[in-house]
C-alpha positions in Angstrom: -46.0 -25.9 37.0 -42.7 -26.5 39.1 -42.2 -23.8 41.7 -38.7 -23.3 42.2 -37.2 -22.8 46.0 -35.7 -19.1 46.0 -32.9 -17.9 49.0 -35.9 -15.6 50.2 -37.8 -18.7 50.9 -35.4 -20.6 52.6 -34.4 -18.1 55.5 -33.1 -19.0 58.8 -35.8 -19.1 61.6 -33.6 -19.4 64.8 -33.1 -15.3 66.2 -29.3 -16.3 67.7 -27.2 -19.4 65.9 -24.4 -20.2 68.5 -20.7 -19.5 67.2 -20.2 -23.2 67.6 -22.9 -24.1 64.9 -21.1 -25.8 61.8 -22.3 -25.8 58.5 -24.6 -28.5 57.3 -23.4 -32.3 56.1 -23.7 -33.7 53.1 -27.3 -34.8 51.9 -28.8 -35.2 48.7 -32.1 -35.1 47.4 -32.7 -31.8 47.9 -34.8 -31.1 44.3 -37.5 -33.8 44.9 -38.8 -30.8 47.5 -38.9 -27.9 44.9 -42.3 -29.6 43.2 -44.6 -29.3 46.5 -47.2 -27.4 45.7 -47.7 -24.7 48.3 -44.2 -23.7 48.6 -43.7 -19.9 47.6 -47.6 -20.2 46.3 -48.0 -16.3 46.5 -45.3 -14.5 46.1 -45.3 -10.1 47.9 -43.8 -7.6 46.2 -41.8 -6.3 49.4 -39.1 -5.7 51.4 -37.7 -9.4 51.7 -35.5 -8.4 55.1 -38.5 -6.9 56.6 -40.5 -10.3 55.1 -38.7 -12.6 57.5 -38.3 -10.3 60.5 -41.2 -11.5 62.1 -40.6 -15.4 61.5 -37.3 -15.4 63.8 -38.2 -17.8 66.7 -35.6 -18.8 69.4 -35.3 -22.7 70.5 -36.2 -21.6 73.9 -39.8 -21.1 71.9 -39.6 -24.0 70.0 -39.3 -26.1 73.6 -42.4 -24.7 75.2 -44.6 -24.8 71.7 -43.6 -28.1 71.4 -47.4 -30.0 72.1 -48.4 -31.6 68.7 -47.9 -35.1 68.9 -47.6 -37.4 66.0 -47.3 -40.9 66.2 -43.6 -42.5 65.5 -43.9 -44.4 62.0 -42.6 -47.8 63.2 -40.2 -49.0 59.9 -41.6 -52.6 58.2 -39.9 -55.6 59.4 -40.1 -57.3 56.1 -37.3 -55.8 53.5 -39.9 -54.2 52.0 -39.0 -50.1 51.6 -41.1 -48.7 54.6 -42.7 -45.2 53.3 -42.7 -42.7 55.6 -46.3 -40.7 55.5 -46.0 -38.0 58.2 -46.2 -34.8 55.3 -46.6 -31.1 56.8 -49.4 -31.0 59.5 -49.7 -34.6 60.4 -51.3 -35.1 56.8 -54.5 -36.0 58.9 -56.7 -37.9 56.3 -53.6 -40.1 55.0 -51.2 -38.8 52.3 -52.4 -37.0 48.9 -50.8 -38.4 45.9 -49.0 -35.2 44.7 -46.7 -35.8 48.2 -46.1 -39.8 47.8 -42.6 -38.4 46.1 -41.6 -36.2 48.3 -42.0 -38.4 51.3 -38.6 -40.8 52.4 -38.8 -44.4 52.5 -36.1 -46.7 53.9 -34.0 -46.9 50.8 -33.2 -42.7 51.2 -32.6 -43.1 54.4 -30.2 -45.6 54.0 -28.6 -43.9 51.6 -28.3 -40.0 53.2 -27.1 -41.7 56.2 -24.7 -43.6 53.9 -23.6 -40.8 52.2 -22.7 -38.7 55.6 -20.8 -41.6 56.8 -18.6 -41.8 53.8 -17.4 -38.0 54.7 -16.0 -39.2 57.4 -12.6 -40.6 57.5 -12.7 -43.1 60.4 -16.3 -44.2 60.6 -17.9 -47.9 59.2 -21.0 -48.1 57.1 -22.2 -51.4 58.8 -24.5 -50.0 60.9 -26.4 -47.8 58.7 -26.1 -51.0 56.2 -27.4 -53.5 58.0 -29.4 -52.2 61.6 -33.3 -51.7 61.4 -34.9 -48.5 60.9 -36.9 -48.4 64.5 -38.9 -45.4 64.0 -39.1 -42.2 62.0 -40.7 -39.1 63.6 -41.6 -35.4 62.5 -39.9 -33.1 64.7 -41.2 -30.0 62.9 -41.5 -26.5 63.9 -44.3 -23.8 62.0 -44.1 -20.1 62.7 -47.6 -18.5 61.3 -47.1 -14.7 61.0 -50.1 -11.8 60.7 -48.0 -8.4 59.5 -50.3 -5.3 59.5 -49.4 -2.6 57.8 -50.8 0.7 58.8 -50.3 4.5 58.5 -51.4 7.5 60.7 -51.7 10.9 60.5 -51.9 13.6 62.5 -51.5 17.7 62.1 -49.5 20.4 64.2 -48.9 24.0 64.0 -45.5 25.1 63.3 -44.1 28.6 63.9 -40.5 29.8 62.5 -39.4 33.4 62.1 -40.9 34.9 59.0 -37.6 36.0 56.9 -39.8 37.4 53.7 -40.8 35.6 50.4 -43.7 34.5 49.1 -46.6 33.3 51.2 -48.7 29.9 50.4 -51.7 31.0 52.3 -55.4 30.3 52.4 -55.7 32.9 49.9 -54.9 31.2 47.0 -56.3 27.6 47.3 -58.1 26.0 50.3 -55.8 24.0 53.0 -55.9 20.2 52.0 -57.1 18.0 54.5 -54.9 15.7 56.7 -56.1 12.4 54.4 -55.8 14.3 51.1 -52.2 14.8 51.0 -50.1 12.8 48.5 -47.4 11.4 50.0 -46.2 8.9 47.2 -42.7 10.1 46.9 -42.7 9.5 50.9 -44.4 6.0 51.0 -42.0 3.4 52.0 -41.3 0.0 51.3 -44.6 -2.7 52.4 -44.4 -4.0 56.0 -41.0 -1.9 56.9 -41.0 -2.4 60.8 -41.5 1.8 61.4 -40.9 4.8 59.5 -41.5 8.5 60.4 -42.2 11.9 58.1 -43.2 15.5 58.6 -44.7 17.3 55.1 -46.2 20.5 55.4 -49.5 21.2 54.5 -50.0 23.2 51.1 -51.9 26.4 51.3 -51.5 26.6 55.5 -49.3 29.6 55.9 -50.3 32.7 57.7 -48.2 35.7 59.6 -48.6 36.2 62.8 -47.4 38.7 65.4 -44.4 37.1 67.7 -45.8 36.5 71.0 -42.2 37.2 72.9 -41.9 40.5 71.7 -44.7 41.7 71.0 -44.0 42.4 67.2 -40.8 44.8 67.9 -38.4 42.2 67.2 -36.4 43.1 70.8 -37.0 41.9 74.5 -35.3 43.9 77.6 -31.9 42.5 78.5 -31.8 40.2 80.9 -28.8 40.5 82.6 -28.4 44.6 83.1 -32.6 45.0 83.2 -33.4 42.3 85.0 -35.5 43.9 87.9 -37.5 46.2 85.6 -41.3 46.1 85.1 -42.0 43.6 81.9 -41.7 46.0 79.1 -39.8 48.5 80.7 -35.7 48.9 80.2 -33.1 51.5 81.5 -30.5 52.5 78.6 -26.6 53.1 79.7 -27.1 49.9 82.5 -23.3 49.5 83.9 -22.1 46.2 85.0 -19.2 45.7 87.9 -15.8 45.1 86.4 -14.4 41.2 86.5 -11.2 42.2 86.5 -10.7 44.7 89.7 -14.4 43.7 90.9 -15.2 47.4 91.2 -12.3 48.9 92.7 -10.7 50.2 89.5 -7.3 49.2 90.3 -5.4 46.0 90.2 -3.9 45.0 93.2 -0.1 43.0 92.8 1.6 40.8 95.6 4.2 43.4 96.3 1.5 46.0 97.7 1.1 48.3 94.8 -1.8 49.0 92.8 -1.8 49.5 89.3 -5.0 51.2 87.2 -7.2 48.1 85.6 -7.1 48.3 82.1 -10.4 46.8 81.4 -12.6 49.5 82.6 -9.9 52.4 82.6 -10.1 52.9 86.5 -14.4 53.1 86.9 -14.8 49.4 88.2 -17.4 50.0 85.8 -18.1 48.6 82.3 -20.6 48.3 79.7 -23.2 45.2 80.2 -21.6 42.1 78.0 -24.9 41.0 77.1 -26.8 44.1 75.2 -23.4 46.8 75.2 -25.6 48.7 78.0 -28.4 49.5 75.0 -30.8 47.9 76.9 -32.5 45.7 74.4 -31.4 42.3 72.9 -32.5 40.0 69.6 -36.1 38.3 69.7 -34.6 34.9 69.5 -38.0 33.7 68.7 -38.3 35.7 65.6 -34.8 36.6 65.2 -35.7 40.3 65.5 -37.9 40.6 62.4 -40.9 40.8 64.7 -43.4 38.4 63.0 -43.7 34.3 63.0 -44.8 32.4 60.1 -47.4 29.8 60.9 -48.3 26.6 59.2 -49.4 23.2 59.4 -47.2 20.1 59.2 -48.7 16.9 59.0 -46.8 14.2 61.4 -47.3 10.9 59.2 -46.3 7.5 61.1 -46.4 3.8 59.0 -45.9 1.4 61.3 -46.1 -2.6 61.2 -48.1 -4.7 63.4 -47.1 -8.5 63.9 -48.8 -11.4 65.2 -46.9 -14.6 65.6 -47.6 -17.8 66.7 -44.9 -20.5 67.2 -46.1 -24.7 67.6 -43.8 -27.7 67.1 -44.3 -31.1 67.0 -43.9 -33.3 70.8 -40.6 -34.8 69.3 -38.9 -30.9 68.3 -38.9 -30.6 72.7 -36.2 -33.4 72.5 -34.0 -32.3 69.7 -30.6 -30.6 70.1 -30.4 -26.8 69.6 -27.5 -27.3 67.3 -30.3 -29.1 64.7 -32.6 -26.2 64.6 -29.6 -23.9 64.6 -28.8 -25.4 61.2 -32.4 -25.5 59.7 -33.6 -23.4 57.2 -37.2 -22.6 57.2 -39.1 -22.7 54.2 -42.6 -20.7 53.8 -45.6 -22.9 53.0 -47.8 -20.1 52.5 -47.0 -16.6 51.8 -50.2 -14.0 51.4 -50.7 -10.6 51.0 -54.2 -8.2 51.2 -56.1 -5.6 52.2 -57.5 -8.1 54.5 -55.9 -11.5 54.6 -58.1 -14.9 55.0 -57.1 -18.3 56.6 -54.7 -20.2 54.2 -56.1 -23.2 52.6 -54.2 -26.4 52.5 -55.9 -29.3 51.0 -54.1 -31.9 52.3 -53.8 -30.2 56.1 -56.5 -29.7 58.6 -53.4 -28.6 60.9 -52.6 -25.9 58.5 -55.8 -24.6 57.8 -56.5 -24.5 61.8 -53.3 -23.2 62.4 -53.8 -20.4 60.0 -56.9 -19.6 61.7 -55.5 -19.2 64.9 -52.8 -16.8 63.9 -55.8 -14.8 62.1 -57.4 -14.9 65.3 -55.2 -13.1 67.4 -54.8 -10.2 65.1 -53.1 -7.0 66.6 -55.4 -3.9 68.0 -54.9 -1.0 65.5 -54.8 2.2 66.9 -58.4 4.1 66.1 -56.6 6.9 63.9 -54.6 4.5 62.2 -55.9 3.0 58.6 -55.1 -0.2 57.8 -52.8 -0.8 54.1 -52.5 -4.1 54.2 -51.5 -7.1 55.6 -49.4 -10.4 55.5 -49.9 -13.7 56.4 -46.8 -16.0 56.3 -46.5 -20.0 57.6 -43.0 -21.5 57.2 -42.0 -24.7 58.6 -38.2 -25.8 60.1 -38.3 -29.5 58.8 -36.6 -31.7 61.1 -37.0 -35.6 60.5 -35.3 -37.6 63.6 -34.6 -41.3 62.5 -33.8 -44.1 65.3 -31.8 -47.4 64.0 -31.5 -50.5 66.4 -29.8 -53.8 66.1 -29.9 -56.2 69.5 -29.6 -54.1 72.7 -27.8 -50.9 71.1 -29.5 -48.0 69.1 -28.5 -44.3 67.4 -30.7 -41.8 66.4 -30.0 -39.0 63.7 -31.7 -35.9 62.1 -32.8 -35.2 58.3 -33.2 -31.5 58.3 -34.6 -29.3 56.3 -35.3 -29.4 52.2 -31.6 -29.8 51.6 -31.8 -33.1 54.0 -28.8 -32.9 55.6 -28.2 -35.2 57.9 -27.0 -35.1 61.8 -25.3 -37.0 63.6 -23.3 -36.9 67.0 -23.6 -40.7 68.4 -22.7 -42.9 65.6 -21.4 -46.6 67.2 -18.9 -47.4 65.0 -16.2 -44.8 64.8 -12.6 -45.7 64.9 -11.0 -42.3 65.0 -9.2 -42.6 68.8 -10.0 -38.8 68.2 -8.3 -37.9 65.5 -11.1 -36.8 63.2 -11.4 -33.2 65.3 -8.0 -32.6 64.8 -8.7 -33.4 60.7 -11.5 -31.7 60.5 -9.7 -28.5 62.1 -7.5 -28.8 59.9 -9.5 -28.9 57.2 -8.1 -32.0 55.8 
C-alpha cells in the first residue's frame, strides 16, 4: 500500500528561518518519494503542533552534529546514467530493491538542474547539458525524539469561609484517594508540553473553627486597640482629628480661627476603621466564624523530551539558507506505553540511532506515572551535487522530498544584474 506524504509529516525542522529565506525553486519529482516504506509508518492520534515541537533543531546544531561521513559517489565516466545509492542512513549493506526508484541517477539530475535554469531569464543550459557530474553527496540531517508523557498528583488542604449549604463530608461516602479520581473531562490532549488543574476531592469537606478569631467571627481593631492584650478591646476608642490635628479649630492665614467642622470643635473623632466599636470583620471567615475545609487534589501532566540531533560530514559545509528551506519528513513515528528502538531493514544507522535516543531517556520524577511515550526520527534531506568541466566547477543542492534545487554559483549567467531587479519585481 502507497503511503501518502501528509503537511503534518513534512514540517519544518529549522527553530528560526531568516527573513531573507525565499521560497523554494522549481523541482519535480516529488511523488516518486511518497511510496517509501517507512514514511508516516505509525501514525499518533495527537496534538500535531505539540508532535513537532520537540523536532525544531537550529543550524548552529546541525554544524556541530555534523560527524557521519559518507563517501562522495564519484558520477561514471562512461554516458552510462550513474545511480546514486546513498538511501537514508548510509544504506550500509548496499541498496534494497524497494529504494532503487526512489534513488537519482544522472539523467534527474540533469534534468532538475535543467528545469531551475529555465526559470531563469538570463542563464544558459550548457553547463548543466554538457559538464560531468563530479560527485554526489548526502548532506542529511536526522532529529530522533523520545516524548514522555506523564502526570502527577498531589493533595492539599484548602480552607474558605463556610457561608452555609450542604456539606459533602466523610459522612456520606469515604474520601477517594488521590489515584482514584476521574479526571477524564480534565485530561488534555497527548504530549501537550504542560498543563495544570486543581479538582477537589469528593466526600473531603469538614467545618472547622476559624483560627483568627476564635469562632466569634470578629478580631479587635487594629488601629484604635492596637496596644491591648490579644483578646482584649476598649469600646468608644477616639482617634485625633486630620483636619485641625486635635486643636478643634481651623486656623486661616489672616489670624482667625474658625471651629473645624469635622469633629464639631473636640479634635476628636470616631476611629475610621471600626466607628470606635471596637471590633472589626474576620476577614478569614468573613465574620461567620467557621472555615470549611477540604481537600483539592493539584494534578500536573507534563512532557518530557529527549532529542538527539546528527548530520552527515557534508551538512557542516552547507549554506544555512538550504536547511532554512528544507522540510523534514518523519521516517518513523511511534507511540506506547513504553516505546522500543525503531526497526529499519535497510538501516543499521537508523536502528542504532534509535537506540541511542532510547538510551538517554528523561529521569521521571518518583511521584510521577508514566502515560506514554513518543518516539519520532525525521530526516532534512539535502543532496549537494558538484559538476566540472576542465579547471572550473559549481555545486548545487536537491533538497528535500519536493527536490528543489539550489543554486547561488551558476557560471553562465548573462544577467549584468538585472535578474534581482526582475525578480523583485516579480516579473
Amino acid at each position: 500500500m502507497t503511503l501518502q506524504e501528509t503537511p503534518e509529516e513534512k514540517q519544518p525542522l529549522l527553530s528560526a528561518p531568516p527573513p531573507s529565506a525565499k521560497s523554494g525553486g522549481v523541482g519535480g519529482g516529488g511523488g516518486k518519494w511518497s511510496s517509501y516504506q517507512y514514511l508516516g509508518r505509525t501514525g499518533s492520534v495527537v496534538d500535531r503542533s505539540a508532535a513537532v515541537a520537540g523536532t525544531e533543531v537550529s543550524v548552529a546544531e546541525i554544524r556541530s552534529s555534523a560527524t557521519i561521513v559518507y563517501p562522495a559517489v564519484d558520477a561514471d565516466t562512461s554516458d552510462q546514467a550513474a545511480a546514486y545509492g546513498g538511501g537514508y542512513g548510509g544504506n550500509l549493506g548496499g541498496t534494497p530493491h524497494h529504494l532503487q526508484r526512489e534513488i537519482l541517477d544522472e539523467v534527474e539530475i540533469r534534468e532538475l538542474l535543467i528545469d531551475h535554469i529555465g526559470h531563469r531569464c538570463c542563464w544558459g543550459s550548457r553547463p548543466a547539458r554538457t559538464w560531468k557530474i563530479n560527485s554526489v553527496e548526502d548532506c542529511n540531517v536526522y532529529v530522533g525524539t523520545l516524548d514522555t508523557f506523564t502526570e502527577t498528583r498531589e493533595i492539599i488542604r484548602e480552607q474558605v469561609p463556610y457561608l452555609g449549604g450542604k456539606l459533602d463530608g466523610k459522612g456520606s461516602r469515604p474520601e477517594l484517594g488521590i489515584w482514584e479520581l476521574d479526571l477524564r473531562d480534565q485530561f488534555p490532549v497527548l504530549f501537550i508540553p504542560e498543563k495544570e488543574t486543581q479538582v477537589k476531592v469528593p466526600h473531603s469537606e469538614a467545618i472547622e473553627k476559624c483560627t483568627g478569631c476564635e469562632g466569634k467571627g470578629k478580631i479587635v481593631c487594629p488601629t484604635c486597640n492596637v496596644n491591648e492584650e490579644p483578646g482584649i478591646y476598649k469600646e468608644n476608642q477616639m482617634t485625633q482629628c486630620p483636619a485641625c490635628h486635635g486643636r478643634g479649630l481651623i486656623a486661616h492665614r489672616d489670624g482667625s480661627d474658625s471651629i473645624c467642622v469635622r469633629c464639631n470643635g473636640k479634635g476628636k473623632v470616631p476611629c475610621p476603621t471600626c466607628s470606635s466599636v471596637g471590633l472589626i470583620k474576620c476577614e478569614t471567615c468573613q465574620g461567620s466564624g467557621s472555615l470549611l475545609s477540604r481537600s483539592v487534589a493539584i494534578v500536573k501532566w507534563k512532557t518530557f523530551t529527549v532529542r538527539r540531533v546528527l548530520s552527515t560530514s557534508g551538512a557542516a559545509s552547507v549554506p544555512d539558507e538550504v536547511f532554512h528551506r528544507a522540510r523534514g519528513v518523519q521516517l518513523c513515528n511511534t507511540q506506547a506505553y513504553q516505546c522500543t528502538p525503531a526497526f529499519f531493514a535497510d538501516s543499521y544507522f537508523l536502528n542504532k540511532f534509535s537506540s541511542e535516543v532510547l538510551a538517554e531517556r528523561a529521569p521521571i520524577p518518583p511521584t510521577a506515572k508514566v502515560i506514554c511515550e513518543r518516539h519520532i526520527i525525521s530526516v532534512v534531506p539535502v543532496t549537494r551535487v558538484t559538476m566540472a568541466h576542465r579547471n572550473r566547477s559549481f555545486s548545487f543542492y536537491i533538497i528535500g522530498f519536493s527536490r528543489d534545487v539550489y543554486l547561488k554559483d551558476y557560471p553562465a549567467k548573462f544577467c549584468w544584474g538585472l535578474c534581482p531587479c526582475l525578480e523583485w519585481l516579480k516579473l
